[in-house]
Every structure is written in structure tokens, then in C-alpha cells.
C-alpha positions, -999 to 999 in steps of 0.1 A, spaced: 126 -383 -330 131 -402 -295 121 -379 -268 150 -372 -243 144 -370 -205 166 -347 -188 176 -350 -149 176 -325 -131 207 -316 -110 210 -291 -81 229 -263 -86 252 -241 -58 217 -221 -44 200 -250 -38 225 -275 -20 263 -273 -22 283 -297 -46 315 -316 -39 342 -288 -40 324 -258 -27 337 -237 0 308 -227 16 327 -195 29 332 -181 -3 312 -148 -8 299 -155 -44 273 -180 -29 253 -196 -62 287 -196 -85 301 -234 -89 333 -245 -80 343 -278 -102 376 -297 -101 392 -311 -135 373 -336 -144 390 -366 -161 387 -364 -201 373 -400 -220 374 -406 -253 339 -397 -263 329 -387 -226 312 -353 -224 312 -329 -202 272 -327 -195 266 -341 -159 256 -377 -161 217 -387 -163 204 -414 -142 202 -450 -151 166 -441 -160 173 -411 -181 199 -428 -198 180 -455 -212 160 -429 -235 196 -420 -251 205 -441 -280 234 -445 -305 233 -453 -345 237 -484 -352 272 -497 -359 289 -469 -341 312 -472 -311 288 -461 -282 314 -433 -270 308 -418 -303 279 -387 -305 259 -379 -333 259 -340 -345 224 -325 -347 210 -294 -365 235 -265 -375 265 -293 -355 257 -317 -383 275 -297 -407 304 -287 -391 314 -319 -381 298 -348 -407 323 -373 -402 307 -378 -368 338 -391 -355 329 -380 -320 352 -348 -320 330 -336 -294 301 -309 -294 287 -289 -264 257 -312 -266 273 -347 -263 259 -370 -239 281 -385 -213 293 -419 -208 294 -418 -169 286 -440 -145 252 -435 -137 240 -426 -101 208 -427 -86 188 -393 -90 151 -388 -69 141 -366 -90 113 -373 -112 129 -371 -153 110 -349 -173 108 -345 -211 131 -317 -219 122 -284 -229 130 -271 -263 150 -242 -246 178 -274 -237 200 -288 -266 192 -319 -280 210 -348 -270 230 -374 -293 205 -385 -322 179 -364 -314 180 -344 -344 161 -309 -338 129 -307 -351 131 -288 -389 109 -263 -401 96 -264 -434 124 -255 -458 153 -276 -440 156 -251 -415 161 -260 -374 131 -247 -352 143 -218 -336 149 -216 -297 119 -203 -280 139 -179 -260 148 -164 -286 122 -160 -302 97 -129 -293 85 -122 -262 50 -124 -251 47 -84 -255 61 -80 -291 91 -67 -276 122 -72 -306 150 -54 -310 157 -31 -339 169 -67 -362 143 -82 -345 169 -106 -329 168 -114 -295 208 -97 -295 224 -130 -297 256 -134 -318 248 -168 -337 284 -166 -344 292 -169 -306 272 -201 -303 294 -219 -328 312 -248 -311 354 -247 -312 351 -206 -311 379 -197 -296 373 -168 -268 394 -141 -252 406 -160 -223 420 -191 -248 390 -211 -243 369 -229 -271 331 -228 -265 333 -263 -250 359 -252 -224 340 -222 -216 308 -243 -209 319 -273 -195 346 -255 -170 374 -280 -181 407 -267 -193 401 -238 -161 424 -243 -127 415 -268 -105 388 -252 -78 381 -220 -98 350 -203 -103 327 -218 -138 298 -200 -153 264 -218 -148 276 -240 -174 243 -263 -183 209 -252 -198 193 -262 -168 213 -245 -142 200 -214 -163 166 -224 -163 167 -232 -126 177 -198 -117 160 -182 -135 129 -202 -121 139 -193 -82 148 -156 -93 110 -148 -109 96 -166 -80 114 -143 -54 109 -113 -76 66 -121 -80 65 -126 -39 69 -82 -41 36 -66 -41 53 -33 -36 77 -15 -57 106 -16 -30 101 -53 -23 101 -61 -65 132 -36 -68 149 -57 -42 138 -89 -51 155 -84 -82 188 -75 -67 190 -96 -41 182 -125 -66 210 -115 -90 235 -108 -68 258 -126 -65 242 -158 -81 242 -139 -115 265 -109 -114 285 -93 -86 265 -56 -88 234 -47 -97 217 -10 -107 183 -9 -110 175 26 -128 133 34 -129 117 61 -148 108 96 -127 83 100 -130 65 64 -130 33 59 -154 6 47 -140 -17 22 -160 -23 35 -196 -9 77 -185 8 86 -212 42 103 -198 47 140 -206 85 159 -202 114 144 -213 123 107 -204 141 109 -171 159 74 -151 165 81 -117 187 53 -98 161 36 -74 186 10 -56 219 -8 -60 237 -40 -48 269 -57 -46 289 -84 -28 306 -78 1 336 -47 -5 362 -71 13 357 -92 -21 368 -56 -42 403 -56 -61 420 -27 -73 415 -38 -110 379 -39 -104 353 -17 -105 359 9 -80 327 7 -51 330 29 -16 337 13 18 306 -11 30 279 6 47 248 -9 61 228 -4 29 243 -11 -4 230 12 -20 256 34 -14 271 23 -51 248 52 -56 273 74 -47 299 73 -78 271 70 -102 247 95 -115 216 91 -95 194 107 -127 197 108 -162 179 122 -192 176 102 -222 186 122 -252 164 117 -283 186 102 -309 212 88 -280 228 58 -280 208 47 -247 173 60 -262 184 34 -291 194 8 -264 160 15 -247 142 8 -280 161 -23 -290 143 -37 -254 169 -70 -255 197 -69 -236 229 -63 -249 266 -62 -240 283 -31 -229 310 -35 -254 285 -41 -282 285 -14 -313 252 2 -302 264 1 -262 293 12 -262 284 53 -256 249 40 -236 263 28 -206 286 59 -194 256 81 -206 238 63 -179 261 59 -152 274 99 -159 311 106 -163 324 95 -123 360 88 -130 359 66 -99 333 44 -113 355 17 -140 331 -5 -161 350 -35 -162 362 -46 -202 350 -77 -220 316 -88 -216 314 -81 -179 285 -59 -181 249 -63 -198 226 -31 -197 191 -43 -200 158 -24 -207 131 -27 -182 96 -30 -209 63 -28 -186 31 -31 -207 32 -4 -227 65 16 -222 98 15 -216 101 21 -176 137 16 -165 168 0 -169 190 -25 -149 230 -26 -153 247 -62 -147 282 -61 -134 315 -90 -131 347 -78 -118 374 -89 -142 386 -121 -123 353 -140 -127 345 -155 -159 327 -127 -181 290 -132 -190 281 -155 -220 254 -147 -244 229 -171 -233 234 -150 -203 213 -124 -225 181 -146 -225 186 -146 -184 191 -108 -183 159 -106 -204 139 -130 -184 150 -107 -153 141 -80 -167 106 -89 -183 92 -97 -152 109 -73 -129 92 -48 -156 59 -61 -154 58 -68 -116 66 -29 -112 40 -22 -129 17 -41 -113 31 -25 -79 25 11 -96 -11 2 -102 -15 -14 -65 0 14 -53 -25 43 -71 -54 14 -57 -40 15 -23 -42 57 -29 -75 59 -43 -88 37 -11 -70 59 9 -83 88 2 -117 75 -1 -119 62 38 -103 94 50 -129 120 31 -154 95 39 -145 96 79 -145 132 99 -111 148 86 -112 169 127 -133 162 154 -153 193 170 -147 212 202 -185 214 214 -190 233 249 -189 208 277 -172 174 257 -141 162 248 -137 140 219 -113 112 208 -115 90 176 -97 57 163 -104 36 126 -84 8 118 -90 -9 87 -99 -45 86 -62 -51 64 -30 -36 46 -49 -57 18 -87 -37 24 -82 -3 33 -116 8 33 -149 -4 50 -183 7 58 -176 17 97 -177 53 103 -187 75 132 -192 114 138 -198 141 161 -220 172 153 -226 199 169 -262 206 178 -282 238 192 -283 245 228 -251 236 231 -257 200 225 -239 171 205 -250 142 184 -227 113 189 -230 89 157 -213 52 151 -220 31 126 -213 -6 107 -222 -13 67 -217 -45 59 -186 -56 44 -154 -31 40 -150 -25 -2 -155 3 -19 -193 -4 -21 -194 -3 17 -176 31 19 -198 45 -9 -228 35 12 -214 46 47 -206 81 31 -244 80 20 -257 74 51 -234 93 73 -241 124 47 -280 115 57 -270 114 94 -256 152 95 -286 166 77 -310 151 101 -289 160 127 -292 196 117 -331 196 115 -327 187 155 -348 157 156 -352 130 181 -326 102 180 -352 78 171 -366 99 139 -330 105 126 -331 62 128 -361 61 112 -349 82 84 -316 64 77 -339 33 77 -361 45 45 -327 62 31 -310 26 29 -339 9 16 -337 31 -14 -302 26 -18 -310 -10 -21 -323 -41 -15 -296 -57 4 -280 -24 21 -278 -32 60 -263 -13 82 -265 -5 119 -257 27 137 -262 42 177 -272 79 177 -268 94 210 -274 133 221 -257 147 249 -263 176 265 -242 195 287 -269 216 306 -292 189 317 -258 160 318 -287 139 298 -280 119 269 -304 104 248 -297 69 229 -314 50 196 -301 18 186 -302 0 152 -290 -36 161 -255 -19 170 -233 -31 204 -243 -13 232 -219 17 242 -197 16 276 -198 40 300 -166 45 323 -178 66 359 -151 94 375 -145 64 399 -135 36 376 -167 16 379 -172 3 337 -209 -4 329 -229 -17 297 -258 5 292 -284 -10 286 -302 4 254 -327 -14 231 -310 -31 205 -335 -21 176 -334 -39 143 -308 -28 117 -310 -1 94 -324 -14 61 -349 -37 73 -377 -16 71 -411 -17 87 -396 -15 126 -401 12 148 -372 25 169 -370 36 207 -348 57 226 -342 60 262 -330 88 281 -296 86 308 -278 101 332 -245 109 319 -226 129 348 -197 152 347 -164 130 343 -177 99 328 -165 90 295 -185 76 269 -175 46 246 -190 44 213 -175 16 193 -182 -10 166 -179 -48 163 -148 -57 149 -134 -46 183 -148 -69 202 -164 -96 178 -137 -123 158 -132 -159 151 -119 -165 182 -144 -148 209 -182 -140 206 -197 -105 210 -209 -106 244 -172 -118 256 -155 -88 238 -178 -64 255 -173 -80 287 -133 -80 283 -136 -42 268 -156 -35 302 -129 -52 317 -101 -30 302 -113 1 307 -118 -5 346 -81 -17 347 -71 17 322 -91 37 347 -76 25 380 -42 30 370 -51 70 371 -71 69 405 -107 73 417 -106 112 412 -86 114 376 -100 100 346 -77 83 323 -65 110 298 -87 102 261 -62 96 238 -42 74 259 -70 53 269 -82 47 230 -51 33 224 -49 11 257 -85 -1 240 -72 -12 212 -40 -35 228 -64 -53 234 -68 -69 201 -45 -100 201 -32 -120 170 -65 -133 149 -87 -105 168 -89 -82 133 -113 -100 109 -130 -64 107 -126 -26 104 -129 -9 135 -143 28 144 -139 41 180 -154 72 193 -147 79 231 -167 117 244 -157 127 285 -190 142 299 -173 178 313 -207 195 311 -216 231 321 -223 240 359 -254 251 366 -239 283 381 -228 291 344 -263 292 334 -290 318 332 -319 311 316 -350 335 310 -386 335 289 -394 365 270 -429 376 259 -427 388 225 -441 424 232 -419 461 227 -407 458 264 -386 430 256 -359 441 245 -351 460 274 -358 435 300 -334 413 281 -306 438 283 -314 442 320 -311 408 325 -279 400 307 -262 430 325 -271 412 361 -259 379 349 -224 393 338 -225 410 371 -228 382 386 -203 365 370 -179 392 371 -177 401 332 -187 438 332 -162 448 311 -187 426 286 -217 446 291 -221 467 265 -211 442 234 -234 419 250 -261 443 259 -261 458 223 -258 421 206 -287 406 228 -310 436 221 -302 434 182 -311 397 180 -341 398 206 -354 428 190 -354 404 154 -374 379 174 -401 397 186 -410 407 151 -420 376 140 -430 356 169 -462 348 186 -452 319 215 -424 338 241 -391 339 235 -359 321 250 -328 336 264 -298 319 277 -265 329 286 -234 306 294 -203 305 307 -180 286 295 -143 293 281 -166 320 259 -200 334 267 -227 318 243 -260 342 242 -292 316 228 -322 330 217 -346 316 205 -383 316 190 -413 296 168 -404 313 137 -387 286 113 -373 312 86 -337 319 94 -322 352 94 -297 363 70 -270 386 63 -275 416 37 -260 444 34 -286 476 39 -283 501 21 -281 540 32 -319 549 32 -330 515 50 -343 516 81 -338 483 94 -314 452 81 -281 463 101 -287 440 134 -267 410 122 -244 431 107 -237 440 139 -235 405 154 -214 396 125 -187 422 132 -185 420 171 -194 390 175 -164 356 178 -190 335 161 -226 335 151 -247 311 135 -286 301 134 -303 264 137 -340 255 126 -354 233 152 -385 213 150 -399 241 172 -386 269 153 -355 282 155 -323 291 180 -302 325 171 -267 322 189 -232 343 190 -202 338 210 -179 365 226 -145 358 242 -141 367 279 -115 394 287 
């Protein structure tokens, strides 16, 4: 067999054609005047001179005369050149830029190119209409063609034969056509699966769909999805429920009263919606369950359609389905199920759908139904990362006596949700709070998994009190047993509110900011320290002021490190910005926290987000040393006495002597408890803050705990006392002992 070389010819979506009025609303559909009939001319477009010398006539026959092929050949073995739908034209041929390319087996063969037989005499069978990758067939296992429909000379509704209907001649001069040629199907169908795969989301595949079919392929769309959607391999449970996820149409100025009645246009078109059912249950048994499992396409006036469509659409009187084949319900088949359903639409004036139109609905519909479920999966990944980074990260901040906290992540992408930044507060004896950042490499899942590791690591060192530098220590040994290749780097910085000190250790992390009351920004200068995961290094911390109004800014790199600035020049525009934030406020008002986190993050331009960023701003309020009292106890009987004295002159002091006697009864329970077990003397302090905190504390390590004592006991009721009067209580184990605390609420 000669191979044939077809030429490709743009259609109405890619450039206009001769005869097009580009106002007309129906955008893609083909507007064609009579063309003059020649003996043997066909009504193909012509090829170019180069595609034309591939197509060959028998010899001793006129060359206006076509040879039938296949299932043609018998219908018409004179082969006196009464004309088929696949004669080749004799045109005048026209120069054509476009590379020729053999033709797919999808596109009828041209004059003497007999189709290729099968063993048995039989033509090879049309690929598209054969099986679809998934094994989806209908209940003939037909693709829902009627072979009888693709005779040539059929004669259809309108008067037409198949060759009028196709080639557009015999219709009035300037009306509408049907894409009439194989490759004007292919061609859409290529631009329409492109624009559908660009979706990553279920809304942007949903539209894609619509927007490509409309009004290119129909003149309304429904798109009908499964509610609930299955995710993956979930087997569904319930009853099989289509809820109408979006609709679309051409303009309502284009509506007749014959059509199919649609409301009045409204920004969305989706508002079809509103004269259809919006869900529907699938009845076992139903003609659309047996539409649904027949997977192809079919027409709405077909015997097994006919009671499917109105038992999707519900029984609106004001919604008309247009007669003939002007509609096409199509099954939406994801992977492993059936997940939806779209509805194709023509008004009556445009020419009604043909049945190789069913091999374009099913080429819609196949990968609308597999990009949906590729967006369902994305969309329980996108979930699952999600949720990850947010249990990974503090869920609230705390309220610690004497700081105010703010907090900021941003993930490196929409694409990589999660990363290994992190940072924390936690809440420390003595008032005190641990101020943690901290950068794994890399932002995957692995990264998260190891952050929540380390940070996990980081809040139980915290709570054994130790030194900034030890907890580094610790999280260096932790992440070498993680791995081999687990770096990380963190800052761990202790504030406290008494003393305004704050104690820094750095693993290899940018140095924090600190913003002054009077808008001066500074660097502080810490030791960088090696990263965590390196082993072998020792760490060193170093002890600042950090006075009362000065806010603290603890961040990571991927704010001020990308491909277009170094570290050092981030840090120095970051000081920048946050001694412009602060002088919009004045020398005597810091910036207020939450607005100045998110003036530090303008500051990221286009190209400035190559990595996930955590930000963790504390203002330095502290605790006046007027609020304070502070007192060493001997651990002898006379204690607890002389610490009930004392407490009663601080309240005094402070004007709180309607607090005396809780607080006199609480701090004689709890010193009382010390003295039994200690041997060094024991601390008492009392502050003032928006509660009164009473600290005591001694060298025993065992903490106290709450049991209920039982009738003939002489001892065991003191914290049961603390626990019912008391706001809060609590006990911490220090690396001295341990700190027994309660909180009472002024007035």
C-alpha cells in the first residue's frame, strides 16, 4: 500500500478562514460558502503540491475518477467515481508550510490506498474505536458507534446524505458546518487535552474542560462529579451520588425560544445550575447506572439514554433537552471507578452532533477523568503535607510573664508545603523563656520528619533547664544518630524577665536582630558555632543585655539568603527594615509585633523565596524590680513562719491584702514540703505581674505529686490545697533541684 501524507489545515481556533465572521459567538465552528461541484472533485480540502504527489490513480482511469477502499469497495464496484466521503480532490494545489506527515490510521484512506486487512478479509478496525487504554467497553463492547451511520449516501434527518453532512455542501451559503474532516477532530481534540492537562487542581481541570468544549464542541456543558470523591484505591461506601460541580454555555443573547431554556447571564455560568438538579442518586438497575457502566458515550436519544438523561438533570420543566442528536451524556471513568459524568448540549439550529463526535466526547472525557483523579490524589498530598508542617510547628504560642510573642512560616512553594524550618517558645522556671529557631536541610517530608525530631529533643532539654550551650550539645549527638547526613542549625536563646538577660548558643545559624525602644537595629554579635550534626565541636554562649522594650528577631535563612542577594546583604537590608518599621511609630512606641512581622516579610521581592522561612519576633516587657521580692530560707521548723511573715509584708506593700490569707496558707503548705527534704536553704520569690507567681524552691530533684489522702493520714493534703485555690500550679526539676510554683489572680 502507498503511504499517504496528509496536510494539515488550520481550523476556526487556530486562525480564521475565508468567510468567518469573527463576531460570531460560536468561535471554533466553520463558516464555508458553496463550493463549486467537479466531476470527480471531492470535497476534502486540497493537499499541497507535495502531498499530492503521494496520491495516485489506477492505471487507465480518468484521473477525476477515485478508487473505493475497504467496506466502500463494495458498495460502489463499478468505481465510476460516484463519489465517497474519502475521495481525494482535484484542486489546485496551494503552497502549505506545514511539514506533511504520514497519516494516522484514525483518518480514512485516500484513493487507492486500500485499508490494511486483517486475516480473514476483514478491514483493520479504527483505533478509536477500538478499547481504550483502561479496558473500558461498553456493555457490546462497541465503542457506541452505529456502523450503519457511517455508511456513505445515508440519508439524515435534515435531507442530507453522509457526504453533504461532512463536506458542508448542499447547506446555505455562510451557515454553520460540523468540524467536517478527520483532522479538524484530531486537532481539537489535541488543543482540548492540552488545556485540560495544564489543571493541577480539580477546579482548573473541571474548567479546562468546559471552557475547551464550549463553544468549539457544543454550546453547554455539565460537568456532574461523584460526592463524595474517591481518593486513590478508597473503595466508596453509601450509595452512588453525582453532584453538579460546574456548568457552561455561550453567551444568553445567542438563546432562542426553541432552544433549551438557560436564565439571564450572570457573571459565572454556572448558574445553568439553577434549572437542573444540582445532585442525583444513581438508582441500582437505572437506566443512568447502565449508562454509567456502558463507559462510552452515547446519544441522548439512544435506546439505553433515553430515561438517563432527565434522571440526571431531575424533572425541571424549564430545562428542554433539545431533540435529535443534540445531546451526548458521557461517563467520566478515572482508574478504577466510575467518577462523574459530563452532558454535551447543541441548540436545535446548529447542525446536531455526528457519531464520530462520540470518539471526541470519549477522548474528553477519558482524560478529564483521569486528570481529576490525579488532582484528587494531589489534593489528599497537599493535605497530608499540610497537616504535617502545622502539628510539626507550635499550633499557639505562650503567654510567658514579661514577653510578647509573634510567629511567621512560609513555605518555600504552593508546590513544597513542608520544610525543615521550625522555631518554638517554651516556658521555663523562674519565669523564664527558651527562644528556639531552627533550619534542616532541604523542605520534604524527610526534612519535617527530622525537624519534628529535633524540635521534640529541644522541649525535653528545655525542660531539664540546662544551659543553652548543653541543650546544643545534645541536639548535636541526637542528629548524628538520626543519620549520617542530618544537618541542621538552630539558635537557643533564654530570656529572662528578672535579670532583662538573655543568654544565646549558636549552631552555624544567622545571627538574631535586636530592635532598641528608640529605633536603633543591631546585629548581635554571637558565635556562629558549627552546625548541628557535625559532631565533635564544642558550643559557646554568651550572655546580653536585653532591656525592656527591645524586640527580639529570631529568624531563618530563606529570609534573607536567595539567588539574587548573599546572606550578609539580607541581614543588612532586614536591619535596614526594621529601623524604617520602627521610626514610623516614634522613639517612645515600638512597632506593634504582628504588624511589624508582616512589614518583614514585604520585603521579599520576586525571586527572593528559593526557601521556607520561620520567623519568631519576642518584645522584652520584663518585670520591674519593684515587683519582686526575693528571700533565702534555712530549711529548719521556723521556716514556715518566717515565710508567711514575709509574704504578708510584700502584699502589704504592694497593696494586695485582700490576698493574704490564700497566699499565706499556700506559701506555708509548699514551704513546709520543702523543708522536709532539703539540706542547702530554700528560695522564695514572689511577683507581680497581671497575677502573683509565688517560687519556691529547693535541692531536692523528686517532684511532688498529687494523691488523694485518705481519712486517717496525717500528711498528703498540702497540694491538694494548692491545687484547689490555686489559678495554676506546676513543678520543674532543675539541674539544681527543683522550683515549686502557683499563681493566684489579683482582686
Amino acid at each position: 500500500m502507498d503511504s499517504t501524507r496528509v496536510t494539515e489545515h488550520p481550523i476556526s481556533y487556530e486562525r480564521p478562514e475565508a468567510g468567518v465572521d469573527p463576531t460570531d459567538p460560536r468561535g471554533a465552528l466553520l463558516h464555508t460558502s458553496t463550493p463549486a461541484r467537479t466531476p470527480g472533485a471531492s470535497a476534502l480540502p486540497p493537499q499541497s503540491a507535495q502531498g499530492a504527489q503521494g496520491v495516485q490513480t489506477r492505471a487507465g482511469e480518468p484521473s477525476g475518477t477515485t478508487t473505493p477502499c475497504g467496506k466502500d469497495a463494495e458498495a460502489d464496484p463499478s468505481g465510476t467515481g460516484t463519489g465517497t466521503e474519502h475521495s481525494q480532490p482535484a484542486a489546485v494545489a496551494e503552497t502549505d508550510t506545514h511539514r506533511p506527515r504520514p497519516a494516522p490510521e484514525s483518518i480514512p484512506g485516500q484513493p487507492d490506498g486500500a485499508e490494511q486487512a486483517l486475516p480473514g478479509g476483514e478491514p483493520r478496525q479504527d483505533p478509536a474505536e477500538q478499547n481504550d487504554q483502561d479496558g473500558q467497553t461498553g456493555q457490546d463492547g462497541r465503542d457506541g458507534l452505529n456502523s450503519q451511520e457511517r455508511q456513505i449516501g445515508q440519508v439524515s434527518p435534515d435531507g442530507l446524505d453522509g457526504l453533504e453532512r461532512r463536506t458542508g455542501q448542499g447547506l446555505p451559503l455562510g451557515g454553520p458546518t460540523p468540524m467536517r474532516r478527520d483532522g479538524d477532530r484530531l486537532r481539537f481534540v489535541g488543543a482540548a487535552t492540552r488545556r485540560i492537562a495544564r489543571g493541577i487542581d480539580l477546579d482548573e481541570i473541571v474548567m479546562g474542560l468546559c471552557r475547551a468544549t464550549v463553544p468549539t464542541f457544543s454550546d453547554a456543558i455539565l460537568v456532574y462529579l461523584r460526592d463524595p470523591l474517591p481518593v486513590g484505591d478508597e473503595r466508596p461506601t453509601g450509595p452512588l451520588l453525582l453532584r453538579l460541580r460546574r456548568t457552561d454555555r455561550i453567551p444568553a443573547e445567542r438563546d432562542t425560544e426553541l432552544g433549551f431554556a438557560l436564565p439571564a447571564p450572570q457573571p459565572e455560568p454556572s448558574d445553568l445550575s439553577a434549572v437542573t438538579a444540582e445532585l442525583c442518586e444513581v438508582r441500582n438497575g437505572g437506566a443512568l447506572a447502565e449508562v454509567l457502566r456502558g463507559v462510552r458515550p452515547v446519544f441522548a436519544d439512544s435506546p439505553g439514554a433515553v430515561d438517563a438523561l432527565p434522571e440526571l438533570l431531575g424533572d425541571s420543566r424549564d430545562f428542554v433537552v433539545p431533540e435529535g442528536q443534540r445531546a451526548i451524556l458521557a461517563p467520566l471513568r478515572g482508574r478504577r471507578r466510575v467518577i462523574g459524568a459530563a452532558v454535551f448540549l447543541r441548540r436545535p439550529e446548529r447542525m446536531a452532533f455526528e457519531a464520530d463526535d462520540l470518539l471526541v466526547a470519549a477522548q474528553l472525557a477519558t482524560h478529564s477523568a483521569l486528570g481529576i483523579d490525579k488532582a484528587v490524589l494531589y489534593g489528599r498530598e497537599a493535605y497530608i503535607a499540610d497537616e504535617l508542617q502545622r502539628t510539626m510547628l507550635p499550633e499557639t504560642l505562650p503567654r510567658p510573664t514579661g514577653v510578647r510573642l509573634a510567629s511567621r512560616y512560609l513555605p518555600a512553594a504552593e508546590t513544597a508545603r513542608v520544610g525543615g524550618d521550625w522555631y518554638d517558645a517554651i516556658p521555663l522556671p523562674g519565669s523564664r523563656v527558651a527562644l528556639v529557631v531552627g533550619d534542616v536541610m532541604g523542605h520534604s517530608m524527610t526534612s519535617a520528619a527530622i525537624m519534628g525530631q529535633l524540635r521534640t529533643t529541644a522541649q525535653t532539654l528545655a525542660g531539664l533547664d540546662l544551659p543553652p550551650q548543653e541543650v546544643l550539645h545534645h541536639l548535636d549527638e541526637q542528629a548524628q544518630r538520626l543519620g549520617t547526613d542530618r544537618m541542621a542549625t538552630c539558635l537557643y536563646a533564654v530570656y529572662d524577665p528578672v535579670s532583662h538577660r538573655i543568654t544565646i548558643a549558636n549552631a552555624g545559624h544567622p545571627p538574631p536582630v535586636l530592635l532598641h525602644l528608640g529605633g536603633r537595629a543591631e546585629v548581635l554579635r554571637v558565635p556562629p558555632g558549627a552546625p548541628i550534626g557535625v559532631g565533635g565541636v564544642d558550643f559557646e554562649a554568651v550572655e546580653l543585655d536585653a532591656p525592656a522594650g527591645a524586640t527580639l528577631l529570631l529568624y531563618t535563612d530563606g529570609l534573607v539568603e536567595s539567588r539574587l542577594r548573599d546572606v550578609w546583604t539580607g541581614i543588612e537590608q532586614l536591619r535596614e527594615k526594621l529601623a524604617a518599621t520602627a521610626q514610623l511609630t516614634g522613639p517612645d512606641h515600638p512597632p506593634p509585633l504582628e504588624a511589624l512581622c508582616d512589614e518583614v516579610l514585604d520585603m521579599l521581592g520576586p525571586g527572593d523565596r528559593d526557601d521556607d522561612i520561620a520567623l519568631l519576633a519576642a518584645r522584652f516587657d520584663g518585670i520591674a524590680p519593684s515587683d519582686v521580692a526575693y528571700w533565702f530560707l534555712e530549711p529548719e521548723e521556723m521556716a514556715p513562719g518566717r515565710a508567711r511573715r514575709l509574704a504578708r509584708r510584700a502584699l502589704s506593700r504592694w497593696g494586695l491584702e485582700e490576698m493574704s490569707d490564700s497566699v499565706e496558707l499556700l506559701v506555708s503548705e509548699v514551704v513546709t514540703n520543702a523543708v522536709r527534704y532539703a539540706s542547702r536553704p530554700i528560695t522564695l520569690r514572689l511577683l507581680r505581674t497581671d497575677v502573683l507567681r509565688c517560687e519556691v524552691g529547693d535541692d531536692v530533684p523528686q517532684l511532688p505529686r498529687l494523691r488523694q489522702a485518705r481519712a486517717t493520714d496525717e500528711g498528703g493534703r498540702g497540694l491538694y490545697l494548692v491545687n484547689r485555690l490555686a489559678r495554676r500550679w506546676g513543678a520543674t526539676r532543675l539541674s539544681t533541684g527543683k522550683v515549686v510554683w502557683f499563681e493566684l489572680n489579683r482582686g
